[in-house]
Backbone as XML, in Angstrom:
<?xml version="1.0"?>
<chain id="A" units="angstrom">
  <residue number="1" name="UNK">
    <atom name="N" x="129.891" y="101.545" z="101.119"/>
    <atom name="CA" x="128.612" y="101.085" z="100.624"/>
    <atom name="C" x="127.521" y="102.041" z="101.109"/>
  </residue>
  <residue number="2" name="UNK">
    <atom name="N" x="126.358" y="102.337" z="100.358"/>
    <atom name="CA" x="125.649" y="103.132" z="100.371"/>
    <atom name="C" x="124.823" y="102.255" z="100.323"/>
  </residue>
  <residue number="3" name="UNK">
    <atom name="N" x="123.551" y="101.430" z="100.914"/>
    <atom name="CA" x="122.976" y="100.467" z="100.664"/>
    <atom name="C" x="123.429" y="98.883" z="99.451"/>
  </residue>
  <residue number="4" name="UNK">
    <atom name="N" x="122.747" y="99.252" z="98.903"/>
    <atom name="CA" x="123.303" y="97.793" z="97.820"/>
    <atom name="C" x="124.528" y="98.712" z="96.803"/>
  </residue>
  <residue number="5" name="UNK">
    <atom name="N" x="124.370" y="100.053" z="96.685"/>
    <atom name="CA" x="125.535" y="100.479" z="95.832"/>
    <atom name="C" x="126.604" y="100.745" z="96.087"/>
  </residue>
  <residue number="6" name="UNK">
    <atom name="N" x="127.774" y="100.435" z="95.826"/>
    <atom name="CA" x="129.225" y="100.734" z="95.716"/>
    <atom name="C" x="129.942" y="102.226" z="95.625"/>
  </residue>
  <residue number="7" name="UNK">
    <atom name="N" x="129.668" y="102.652" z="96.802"/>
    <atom name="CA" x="130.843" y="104.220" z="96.451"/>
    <atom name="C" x="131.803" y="104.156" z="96.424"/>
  </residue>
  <residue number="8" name="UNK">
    <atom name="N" x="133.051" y="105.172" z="95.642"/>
    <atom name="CA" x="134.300" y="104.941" z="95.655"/>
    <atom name="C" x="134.475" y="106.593" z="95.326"/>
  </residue>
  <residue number="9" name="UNK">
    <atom name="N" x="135.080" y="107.060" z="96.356"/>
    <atom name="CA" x="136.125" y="108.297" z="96.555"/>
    <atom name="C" x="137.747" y="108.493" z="95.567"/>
  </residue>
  <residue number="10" name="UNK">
    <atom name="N" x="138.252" y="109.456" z="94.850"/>
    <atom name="CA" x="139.188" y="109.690" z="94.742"/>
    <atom name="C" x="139.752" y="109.842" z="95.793"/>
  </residue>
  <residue number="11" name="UNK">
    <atom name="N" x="141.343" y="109.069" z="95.702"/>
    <atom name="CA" x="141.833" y="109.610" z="97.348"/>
    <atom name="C" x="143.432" y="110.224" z="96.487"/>
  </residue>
  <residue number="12" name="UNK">
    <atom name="N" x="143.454" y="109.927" z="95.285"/>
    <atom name="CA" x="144.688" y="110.699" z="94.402"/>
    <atom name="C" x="144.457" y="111.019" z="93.083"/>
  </residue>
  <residue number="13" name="UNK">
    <atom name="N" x="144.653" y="112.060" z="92.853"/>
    <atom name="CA" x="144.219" y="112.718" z="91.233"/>
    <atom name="C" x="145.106" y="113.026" z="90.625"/>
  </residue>
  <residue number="14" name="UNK">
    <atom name="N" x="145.185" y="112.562" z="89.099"/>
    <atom name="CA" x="146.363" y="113.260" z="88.394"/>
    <atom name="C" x="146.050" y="114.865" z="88.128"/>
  </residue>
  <residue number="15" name="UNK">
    <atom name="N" x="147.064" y="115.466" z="88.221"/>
    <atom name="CA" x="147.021" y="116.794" z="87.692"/>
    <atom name="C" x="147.857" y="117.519" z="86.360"/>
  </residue>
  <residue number="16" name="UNK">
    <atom name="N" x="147.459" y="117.572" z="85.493"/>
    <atom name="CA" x="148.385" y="117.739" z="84.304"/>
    <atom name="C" x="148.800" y="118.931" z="84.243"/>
  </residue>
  <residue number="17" name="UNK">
    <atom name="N" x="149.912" y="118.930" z="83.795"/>
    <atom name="CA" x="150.689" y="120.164" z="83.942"/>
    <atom name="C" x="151.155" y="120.930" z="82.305"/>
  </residue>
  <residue number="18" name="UNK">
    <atom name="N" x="151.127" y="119.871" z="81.559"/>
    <atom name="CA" x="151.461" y="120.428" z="80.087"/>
    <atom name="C" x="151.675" y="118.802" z="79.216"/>
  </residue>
  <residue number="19" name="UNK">
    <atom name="N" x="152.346" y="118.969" z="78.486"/>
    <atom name="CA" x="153.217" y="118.211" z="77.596"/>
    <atom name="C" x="154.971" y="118.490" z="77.265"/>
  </residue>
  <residue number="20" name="UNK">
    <atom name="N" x="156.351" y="117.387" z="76.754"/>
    <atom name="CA" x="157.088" y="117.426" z="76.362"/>
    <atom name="C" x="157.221" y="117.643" z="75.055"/>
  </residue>
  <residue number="21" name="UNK">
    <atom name="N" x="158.287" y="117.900" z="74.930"/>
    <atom name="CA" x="158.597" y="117.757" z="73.402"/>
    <atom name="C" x="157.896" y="116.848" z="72.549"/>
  </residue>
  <residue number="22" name="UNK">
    <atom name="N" x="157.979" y="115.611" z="73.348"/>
    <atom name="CA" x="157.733" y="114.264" z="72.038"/>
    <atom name="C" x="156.053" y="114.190" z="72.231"/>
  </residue>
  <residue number="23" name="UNK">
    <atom name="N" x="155.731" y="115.254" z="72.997"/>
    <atom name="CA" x="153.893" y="114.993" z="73.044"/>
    <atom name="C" x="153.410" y="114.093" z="74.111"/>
  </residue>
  <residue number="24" name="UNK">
    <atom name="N" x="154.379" y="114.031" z="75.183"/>
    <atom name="CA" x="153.584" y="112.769" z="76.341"/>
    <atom name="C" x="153.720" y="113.558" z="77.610"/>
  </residue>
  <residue number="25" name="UNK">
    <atom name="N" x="151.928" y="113.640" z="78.039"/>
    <atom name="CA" x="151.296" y="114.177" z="79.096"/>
    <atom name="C" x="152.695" y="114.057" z="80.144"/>
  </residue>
  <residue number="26" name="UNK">
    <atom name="N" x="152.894" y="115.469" z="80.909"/>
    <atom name="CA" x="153.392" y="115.554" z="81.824"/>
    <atom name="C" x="152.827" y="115.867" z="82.699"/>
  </residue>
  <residue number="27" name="UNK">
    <atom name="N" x="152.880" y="115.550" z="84.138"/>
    <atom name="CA" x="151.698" y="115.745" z="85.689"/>
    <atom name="C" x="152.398" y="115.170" z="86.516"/>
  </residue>
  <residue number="28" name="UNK">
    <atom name="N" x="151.785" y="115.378" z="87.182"/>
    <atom name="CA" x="151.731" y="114.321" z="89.391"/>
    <atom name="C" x="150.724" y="113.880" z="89.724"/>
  </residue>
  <residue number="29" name="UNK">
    <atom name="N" x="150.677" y="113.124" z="90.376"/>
    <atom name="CA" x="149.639" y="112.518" z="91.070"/>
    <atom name="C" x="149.347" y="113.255" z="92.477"/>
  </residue>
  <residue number="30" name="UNK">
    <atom name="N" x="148.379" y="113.843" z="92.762"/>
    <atom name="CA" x="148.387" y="114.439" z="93.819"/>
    <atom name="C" x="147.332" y="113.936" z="94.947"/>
  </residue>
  <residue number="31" name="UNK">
    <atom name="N" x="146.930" y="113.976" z="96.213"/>
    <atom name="CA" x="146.546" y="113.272" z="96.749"/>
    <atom name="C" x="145.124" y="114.133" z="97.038"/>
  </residue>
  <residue number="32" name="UNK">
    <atom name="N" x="144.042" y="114.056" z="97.302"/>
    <atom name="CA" x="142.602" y="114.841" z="97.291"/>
    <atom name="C" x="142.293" y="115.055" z="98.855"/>
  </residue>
  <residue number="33" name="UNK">
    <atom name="N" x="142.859" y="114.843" z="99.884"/>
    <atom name="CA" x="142.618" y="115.126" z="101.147"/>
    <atom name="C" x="141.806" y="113.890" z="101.882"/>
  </residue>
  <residue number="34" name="UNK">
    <atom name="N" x="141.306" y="112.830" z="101.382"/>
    <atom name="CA" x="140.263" y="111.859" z="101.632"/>
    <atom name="C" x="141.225" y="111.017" z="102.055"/>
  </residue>
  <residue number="35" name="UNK">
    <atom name="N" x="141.105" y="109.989" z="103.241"/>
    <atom name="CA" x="141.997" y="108.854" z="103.907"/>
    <atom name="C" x="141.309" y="107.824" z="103.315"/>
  </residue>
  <residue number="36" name="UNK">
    <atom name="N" x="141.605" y="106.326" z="102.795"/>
    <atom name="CA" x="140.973" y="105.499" z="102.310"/>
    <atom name="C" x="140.330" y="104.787" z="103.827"/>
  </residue>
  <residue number="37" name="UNK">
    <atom name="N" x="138.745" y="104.355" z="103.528"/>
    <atom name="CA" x="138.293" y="103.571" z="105.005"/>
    <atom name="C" x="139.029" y="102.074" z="105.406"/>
  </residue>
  <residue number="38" name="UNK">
    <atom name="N" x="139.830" y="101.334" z="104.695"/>
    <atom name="CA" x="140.539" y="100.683" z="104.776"/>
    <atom name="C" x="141.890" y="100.680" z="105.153"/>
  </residue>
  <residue number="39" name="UNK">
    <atom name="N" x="142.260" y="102.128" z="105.914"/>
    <atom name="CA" x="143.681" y="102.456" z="106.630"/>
    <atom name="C" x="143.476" y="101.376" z="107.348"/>
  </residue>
  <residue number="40" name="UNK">
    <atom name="N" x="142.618" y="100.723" z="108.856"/>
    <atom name="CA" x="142.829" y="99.979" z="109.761"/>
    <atom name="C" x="143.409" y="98.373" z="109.566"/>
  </residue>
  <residue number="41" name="UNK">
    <atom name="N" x="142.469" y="98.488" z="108.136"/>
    <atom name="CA" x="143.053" y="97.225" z="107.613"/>
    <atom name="C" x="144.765" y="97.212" z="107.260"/>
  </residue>
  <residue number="42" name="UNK">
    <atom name="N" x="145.116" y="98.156" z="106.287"/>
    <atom name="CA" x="146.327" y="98.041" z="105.912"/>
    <atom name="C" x="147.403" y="98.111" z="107.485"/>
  </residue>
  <residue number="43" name="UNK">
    <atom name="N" x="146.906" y="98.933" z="108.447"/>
    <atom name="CA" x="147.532" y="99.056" z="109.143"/>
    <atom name="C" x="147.968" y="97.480" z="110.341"/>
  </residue>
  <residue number="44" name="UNK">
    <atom name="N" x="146.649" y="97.106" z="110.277"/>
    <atom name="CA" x="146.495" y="95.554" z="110.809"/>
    <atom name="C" x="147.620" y="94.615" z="110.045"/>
  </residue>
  <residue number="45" name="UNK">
    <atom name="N" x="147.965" y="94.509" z="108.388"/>
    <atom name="CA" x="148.857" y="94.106" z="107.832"/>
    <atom name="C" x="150.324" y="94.444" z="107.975"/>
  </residue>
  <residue number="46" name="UNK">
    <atom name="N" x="150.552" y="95.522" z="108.385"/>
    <atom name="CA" x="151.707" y="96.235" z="108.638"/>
    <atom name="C" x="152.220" y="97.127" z="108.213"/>
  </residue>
  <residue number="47" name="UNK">
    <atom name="N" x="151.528" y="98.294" z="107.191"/>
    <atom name="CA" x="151.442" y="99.330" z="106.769"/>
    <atom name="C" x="151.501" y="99.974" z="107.164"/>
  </residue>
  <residue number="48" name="UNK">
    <atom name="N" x="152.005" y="100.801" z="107.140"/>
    <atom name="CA" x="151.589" y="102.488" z="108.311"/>
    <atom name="C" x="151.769" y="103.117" z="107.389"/>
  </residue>
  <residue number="49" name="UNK">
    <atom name="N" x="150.566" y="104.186" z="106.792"/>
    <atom name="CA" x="150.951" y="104.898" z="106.044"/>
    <atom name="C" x="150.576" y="106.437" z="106.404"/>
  </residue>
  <residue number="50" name="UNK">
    <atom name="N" x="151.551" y="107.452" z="106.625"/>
    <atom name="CA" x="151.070" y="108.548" z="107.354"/>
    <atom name="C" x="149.892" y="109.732" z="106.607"/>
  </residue>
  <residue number="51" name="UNK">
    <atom name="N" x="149.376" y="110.075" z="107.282"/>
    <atom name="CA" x="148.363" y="111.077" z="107.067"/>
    <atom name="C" x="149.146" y="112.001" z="106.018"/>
  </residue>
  <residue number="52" name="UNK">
    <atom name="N" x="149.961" y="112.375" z="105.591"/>
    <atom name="CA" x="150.487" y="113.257" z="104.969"/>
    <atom name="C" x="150.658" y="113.061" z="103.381"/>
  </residue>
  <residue number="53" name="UNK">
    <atom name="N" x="150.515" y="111.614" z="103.606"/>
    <atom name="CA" x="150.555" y="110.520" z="102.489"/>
    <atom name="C" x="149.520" y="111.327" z="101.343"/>
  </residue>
  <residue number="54" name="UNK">
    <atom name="N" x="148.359" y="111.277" z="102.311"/>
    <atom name="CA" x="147.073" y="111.853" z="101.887"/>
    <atom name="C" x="146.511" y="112.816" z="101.404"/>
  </residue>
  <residue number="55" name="UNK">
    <atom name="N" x="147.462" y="113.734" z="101.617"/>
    <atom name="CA" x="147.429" y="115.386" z="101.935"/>
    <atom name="C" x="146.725" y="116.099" z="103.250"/>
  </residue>
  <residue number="56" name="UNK">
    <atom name="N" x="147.238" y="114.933" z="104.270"/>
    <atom name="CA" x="146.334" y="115.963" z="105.128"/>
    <atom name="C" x="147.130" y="116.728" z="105.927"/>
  </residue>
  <residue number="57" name="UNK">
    <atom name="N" x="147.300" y="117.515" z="106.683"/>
    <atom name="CA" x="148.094" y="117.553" z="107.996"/>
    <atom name="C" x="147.608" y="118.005" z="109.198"/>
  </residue>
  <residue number="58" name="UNK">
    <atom name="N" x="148.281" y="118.299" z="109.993"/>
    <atom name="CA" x="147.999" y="117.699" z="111.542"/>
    <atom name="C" x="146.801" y="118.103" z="112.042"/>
  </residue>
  <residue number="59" name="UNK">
    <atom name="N" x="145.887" y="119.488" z="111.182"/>
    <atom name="CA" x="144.531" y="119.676" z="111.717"/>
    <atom name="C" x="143.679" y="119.545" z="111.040"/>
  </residue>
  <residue number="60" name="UNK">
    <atom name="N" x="143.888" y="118.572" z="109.443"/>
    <atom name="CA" x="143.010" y="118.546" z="108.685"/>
    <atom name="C" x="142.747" y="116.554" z="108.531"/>
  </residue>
  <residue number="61" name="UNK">
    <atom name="N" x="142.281" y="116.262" z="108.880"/>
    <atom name="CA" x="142.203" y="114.614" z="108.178"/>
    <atom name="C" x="140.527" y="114.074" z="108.287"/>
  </residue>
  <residue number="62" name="UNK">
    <atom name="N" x="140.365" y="114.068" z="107.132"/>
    <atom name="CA" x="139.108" y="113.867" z="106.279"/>
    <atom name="C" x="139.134" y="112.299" z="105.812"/>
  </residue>
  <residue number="63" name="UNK">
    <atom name="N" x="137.303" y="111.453" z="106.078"/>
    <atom name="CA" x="137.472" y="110.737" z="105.409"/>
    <atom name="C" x="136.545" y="110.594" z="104.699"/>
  </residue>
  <residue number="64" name="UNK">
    <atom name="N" x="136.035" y="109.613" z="103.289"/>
    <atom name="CA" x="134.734" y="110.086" z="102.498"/>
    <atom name="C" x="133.847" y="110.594" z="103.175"/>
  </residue>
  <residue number="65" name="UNK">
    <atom name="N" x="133.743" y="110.305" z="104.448"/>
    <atom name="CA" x="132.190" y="110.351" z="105.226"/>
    <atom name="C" x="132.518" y="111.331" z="105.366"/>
  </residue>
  <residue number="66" name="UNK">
    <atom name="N" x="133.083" y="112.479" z="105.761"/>
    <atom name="CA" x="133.726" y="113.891" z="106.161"/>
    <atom name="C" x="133.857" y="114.082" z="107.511"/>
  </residue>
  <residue number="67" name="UNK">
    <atom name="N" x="134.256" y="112.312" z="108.244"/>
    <atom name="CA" x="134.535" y="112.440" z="109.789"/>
    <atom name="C" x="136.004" y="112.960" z="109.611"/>
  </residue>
  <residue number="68" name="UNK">
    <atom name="N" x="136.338" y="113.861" z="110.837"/>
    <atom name="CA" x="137.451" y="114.284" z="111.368"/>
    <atom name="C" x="137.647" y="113.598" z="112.357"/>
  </residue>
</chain>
């Protein structure tokens, strides 16, 4: 939240790569480097989901705010 407005970060982007034969978008989903601010929560539930998940690794982990 940014005062009364709602921000929302990509934290995974599709990336298209071409098309098949029959004409249906081929891609991945790739992850944008951003940790969602709701890790503590999921993690409180029983989630653990690793940083790598994210695209980050061991000297990079970014979150919208651009805390390290």
């Amino acid at each position: 939240m940014e005062g009364d407005t709602v921000v929302m970060s990509e934290i995974f982007r599709f990336k298209e790569t071409g098309t098949d034969p029959e004409g249906r978008v081929l891609g991945e989903i790739r992850p944008t480097g951003l940790r969602p601010m709701f890790g503590h929560q999921l993690e409180a539930a029983g989630f653990k989901l690793p940083p790598e998940m994210f695209g980050a690794d061991a000297l990079t982990l970014r979150s919208p705010q651009g805390r390290r």
